[in-house]
C-alpha positions, 0 to 999 in steps of 0.5 A: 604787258605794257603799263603807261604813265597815263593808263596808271594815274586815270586807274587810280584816279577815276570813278573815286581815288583809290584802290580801297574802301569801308563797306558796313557789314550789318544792316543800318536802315533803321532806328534800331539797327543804329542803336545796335551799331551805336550807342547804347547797344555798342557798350555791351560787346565792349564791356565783353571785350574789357572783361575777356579781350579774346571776344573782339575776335567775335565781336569786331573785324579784328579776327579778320584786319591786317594792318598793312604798315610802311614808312615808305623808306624803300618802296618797290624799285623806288627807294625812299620816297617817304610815307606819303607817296608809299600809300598807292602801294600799300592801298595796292597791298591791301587790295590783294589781301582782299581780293586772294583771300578776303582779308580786310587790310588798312594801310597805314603809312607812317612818317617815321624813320627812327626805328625804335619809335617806329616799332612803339608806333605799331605797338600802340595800334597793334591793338587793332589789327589780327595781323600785321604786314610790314612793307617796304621798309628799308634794310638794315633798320627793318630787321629792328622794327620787325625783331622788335614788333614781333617781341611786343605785339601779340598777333601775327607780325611779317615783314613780306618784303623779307619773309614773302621772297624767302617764302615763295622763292623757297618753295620754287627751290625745292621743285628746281632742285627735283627737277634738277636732280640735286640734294639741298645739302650738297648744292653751293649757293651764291646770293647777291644783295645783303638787304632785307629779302636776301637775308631772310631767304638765305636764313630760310634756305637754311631751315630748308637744308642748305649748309651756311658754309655753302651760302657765299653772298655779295653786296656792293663791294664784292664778297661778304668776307669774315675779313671785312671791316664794318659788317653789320650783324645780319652781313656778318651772319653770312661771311665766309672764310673762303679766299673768293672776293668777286661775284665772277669768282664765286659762281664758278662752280655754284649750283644756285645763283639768287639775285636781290641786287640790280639789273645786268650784273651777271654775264652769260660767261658767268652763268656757264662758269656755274655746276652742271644744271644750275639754278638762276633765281634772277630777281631784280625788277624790272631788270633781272641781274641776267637777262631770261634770255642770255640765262637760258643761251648760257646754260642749255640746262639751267632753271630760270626763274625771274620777278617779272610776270612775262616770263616763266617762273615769277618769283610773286610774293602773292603766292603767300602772304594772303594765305599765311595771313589767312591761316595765321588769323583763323587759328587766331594766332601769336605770331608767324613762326618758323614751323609755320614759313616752313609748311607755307613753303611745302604747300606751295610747291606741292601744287605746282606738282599738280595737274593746272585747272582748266580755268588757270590756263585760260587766265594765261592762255597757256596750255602748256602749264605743267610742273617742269622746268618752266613751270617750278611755282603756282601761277597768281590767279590759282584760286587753289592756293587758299585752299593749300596753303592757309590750313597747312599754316593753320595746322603749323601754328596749332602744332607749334603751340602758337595758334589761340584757337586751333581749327578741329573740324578742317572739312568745315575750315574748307567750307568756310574758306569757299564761302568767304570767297564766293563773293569775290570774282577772281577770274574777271581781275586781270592782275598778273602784272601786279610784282608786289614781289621779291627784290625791289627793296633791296639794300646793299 
């Protein structure tokens, strides 16, 4: 699907600018309604919330509010375009939040590039939100902010930018592997890029049963070797040791190829050079490190996966974080945790396993939609998803011992999911092309 320049200003310009609003939620045609809204009857939830701070989860949206936050230091694949021009993705962000799993989303762009005052700065508001989403914000300062803000804030803190690629990418691991045929601790893996998404997933790979000694990963100037000068902690967490230096060398004989760099990288000759039944997660957007095409003529066995939405197996962050969020906030949650990416991971590829409704194969016009070697993740638009992965995150958090209110009753948690959503017509949004997904952040 082709976006022009023109069809995407008229978008967000037309009608009223923007993507998002502020809807009331209580009746306000009266004299009374205003006086409950407002002032005075307005000081009694207050004075309940300045005694027990837990009742603004019942008295103000904050149970269900994530605040959407960037500097716009590393925006999709346009870099540092600063806060400003960082806010169409953000209202975009904040739209999807709501669209996937009826989650209220402010954005909120900051003009600040010093991480430790920006991380005081989403201290100071956290106060407002149930959650927050970290975005598009440049490596390495991001893994401060988030160290920092997840340390001094108590609500859930992510930044999708990492821990959504790790997640979703994870989750499409798991099932290439299955289908591949190969065991998680065996397999060699070689990631290039050392940014924000390629640390995380590789951190991740590692929970999921990958050995660190098989994780060779590259940035810029060849392999992140021990021996290298200037390292920076999240880089040296992953040299190796081994006498390897170039890309070419390191993927002869890798099982896993992940790709968080840029475009045309990665030759067909270096694909074959791979294990029997390789793996290419190619994520660069809109370029993929190897193109689908010369992946699937190098290999005649390999898994393809890609960011791009117009061919199989699309690496879209949208597959979690609307749900992790969810699940994070009805169990009124501490944080995201491990345990908690962990079981997004696994509900997530379960459901690529099962059969494709109806209704989802006539939102891609594909019949074919089946778990195989072209089809190792949910697609965007399975309304499914909410209802696989916000409990099993509700569930990981009340078992970690993070989640304020666990969910007893998962029936009645089901319920409440299906109404939350019956107002929102998912299958009349065409948004498959949307990539707020994988290594357009991405920091060498």
């Amino acid at each position: 699907m082709k976006i022009t320049k023109e069809e995407a200003l008229e978008y967000h310009e037309d009608v009223r600018p923007g993507k998002i609003e502020v809807i009331p939620t209580k009746p306000y045609t009266s004299q009374l309604d205003l006086s409950l809204a407002y002032s005075p009857g307005v000081a009694y939830p207050s004075l309940a919330i300045a005694e027990n701070p837990d009742d603004a989860f019942r008295y103000t949206d904050k149970g269900n509010l994530v605040g959407v936050i960037s500097n716009g230091t590393a925006v999709l694949g346009l870099g540092d375009i600063g806060a400003l021009a960082g806010k169409p993705v953000m209202e975009g962000k904040a739209l999807l939040f709501k669209i996937f799993a009826g989650i209220d989303a402010f954005d909120i762009e900051v003009d600040e590039k010093d991480p430790d005052k920006f991380a005081d700065i989403i201290r100071a508001i956290s106060k407002t939100f149930g959650g927050i989403n970290l975005e598009d914000i440049k490596a390495p300062e991001c893994f401060k902010v988030e160290r920092r803000a997840k340390a001094e804030c108590d609500i859930p803190v992510m930044h999708d930018d990492q821990h959504g690629t790790a997640i979703i990418s994870g989750a499409g691991l798991l099932n290439a592997l299955e289908l591949q045929n190969k065991k998680i601790e065996e397999i060699k893996v070689v990631v290039n890029g050392a940014g924000a998404a390629a640390i995380s997933c590789s951190r991740l790979y590692v929970e999921l049963g990958v050995k660190p000694e098989n994780i060779v990963m590259c940035d810029s100037h060849g392999v992140i070797r021990a021996d290298r000068d200037n390292l920076n902690p999240e880089k040296r967490e992953f040299a190796t040791s081994r006498d390897i230096h170039t890309l070419a060398e390191a993927l002869v004989g890798a099982d896993l190829f992940l790709g968080l760099s840029k475009g045309n990288i990665v030759s067909k000759e270096m694909v074959a050079s791979m294990a029997p039944r390789p793996i290419v997660f190619a994520l660069a957007n809109p370029d993929p490190e190897i193109s689908y095409e010369d992946a699937m003529a190098a290999a005649p066995d390999v898994i393809v996966a890609t960011g791009r939405s117009d061919y199989p197996n699309q690496i879209n962050n949208v597959l979690g974080f609307p749900y992790i969020f969810r699940g994070a906030l009805d169990s009124h949650s501490k944080c995201i945790n491990e345990p908690m990416k962990i079981a997004a991971v696994h509900a997530i590829a379960a459901l690529a396993k099962e059969e494709v409704p109806e209704s989802v194969k006539k939102a891609y016009d594909d019949q074919s939609l089946k778990f195989g070697r072209d089809y190792i993740l949910p697609k965007a638009l399975d309304s499914r998803l909410l209802y696989r992965v916000a409990p099993a995150v509700a569930k990981a958090a009340a078992e970690s011992g993070v989640a304020r209110h666990p969910i007893e009753d998962w029936e009645k948690y089901d319920e409440r999911l299906r109404k939350l959503m019956e107002g929102v017509e998912r299958e009349k949004i065409l948004i498959p092309h949307l990539e707020f997904n994988v290594a357009d952040k991405l920091e060498f």
